[in-house]
C-alpha positions as CSV (number, residue, x, y, z in Angstrom):
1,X,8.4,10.2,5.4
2,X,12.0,9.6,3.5
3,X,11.6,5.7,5.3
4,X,7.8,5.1,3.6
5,X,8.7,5.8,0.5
6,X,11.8,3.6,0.3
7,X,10.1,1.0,1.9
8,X,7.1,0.7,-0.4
9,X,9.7,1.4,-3.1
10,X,11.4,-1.8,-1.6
11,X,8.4,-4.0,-2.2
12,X,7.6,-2.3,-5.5
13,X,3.8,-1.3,-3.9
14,X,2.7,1.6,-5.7
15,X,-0.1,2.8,-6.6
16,X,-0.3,1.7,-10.1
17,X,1.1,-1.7,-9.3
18,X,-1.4,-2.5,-6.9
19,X,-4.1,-1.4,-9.3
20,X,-2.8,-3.6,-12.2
21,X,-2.5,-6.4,-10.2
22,X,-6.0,-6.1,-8.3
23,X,-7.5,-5.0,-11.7
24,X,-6.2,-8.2,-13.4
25,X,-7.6,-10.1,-10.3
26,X,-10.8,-8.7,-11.0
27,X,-10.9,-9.5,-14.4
28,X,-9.9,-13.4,-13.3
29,X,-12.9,-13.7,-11.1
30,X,-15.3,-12.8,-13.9
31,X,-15.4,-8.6,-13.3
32,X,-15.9,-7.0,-17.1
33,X,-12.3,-5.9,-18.1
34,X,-14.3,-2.2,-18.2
35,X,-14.8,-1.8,-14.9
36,X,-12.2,-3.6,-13.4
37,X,-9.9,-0.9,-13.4
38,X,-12.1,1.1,-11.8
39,X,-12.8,-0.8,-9.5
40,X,-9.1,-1.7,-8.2
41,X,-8.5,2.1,-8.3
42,X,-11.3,3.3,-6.2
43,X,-10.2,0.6,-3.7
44,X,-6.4,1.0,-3.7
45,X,-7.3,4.7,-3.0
46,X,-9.8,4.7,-0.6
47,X,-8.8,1.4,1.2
48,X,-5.6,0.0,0.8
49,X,-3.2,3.1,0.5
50,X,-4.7,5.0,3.5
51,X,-4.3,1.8,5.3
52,X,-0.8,0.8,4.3
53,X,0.2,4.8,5.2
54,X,-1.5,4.0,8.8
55,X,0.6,0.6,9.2
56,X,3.9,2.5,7.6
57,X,3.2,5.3,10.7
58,X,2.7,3.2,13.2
59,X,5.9,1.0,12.5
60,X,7.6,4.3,12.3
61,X,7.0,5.1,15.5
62,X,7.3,1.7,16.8
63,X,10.7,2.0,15.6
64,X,11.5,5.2,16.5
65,X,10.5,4.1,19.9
66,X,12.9,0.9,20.1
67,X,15.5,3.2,19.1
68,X,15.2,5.7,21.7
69,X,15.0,2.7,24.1
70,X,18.2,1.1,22.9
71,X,20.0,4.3,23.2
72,X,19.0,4.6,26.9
């Protein structure tokens, strides 16, 4: 769990970043300013971040597994 959060630490991907920057995209496409934020936070929690957890477990234990491997 340590790994996950300094990797999205790494690329600066939390939660309130993505929903600035998705809310700010939703405002450039012609969404009110009102709702944008909404918006971008109802998806960044019920789309993105379970699926970016899913992608950080499976690297985990794609990596976990190479490791063993090497090891052998």
């Amino acid at each position: 769990m340590a790994s996950r959060d300094a990797l999205r630490d790494t690329l600066n991907l939390s939660e309130t970043a993505l929903t600035g920057t998705l809310s700010a995209a939703l405002i450039g496409i012609g969404c009110p300013p009102f709702l944008a934020p909404l918006i971008a936070a109802i998806v960044v929690r019920r789309g993105i971040n379970p699926a970016y957890q899913e992608t950080c477990r499976i690297w985990d234990e794609s990596l976990a597994k190479a490791d063993r491997e090497k090891q052998s």
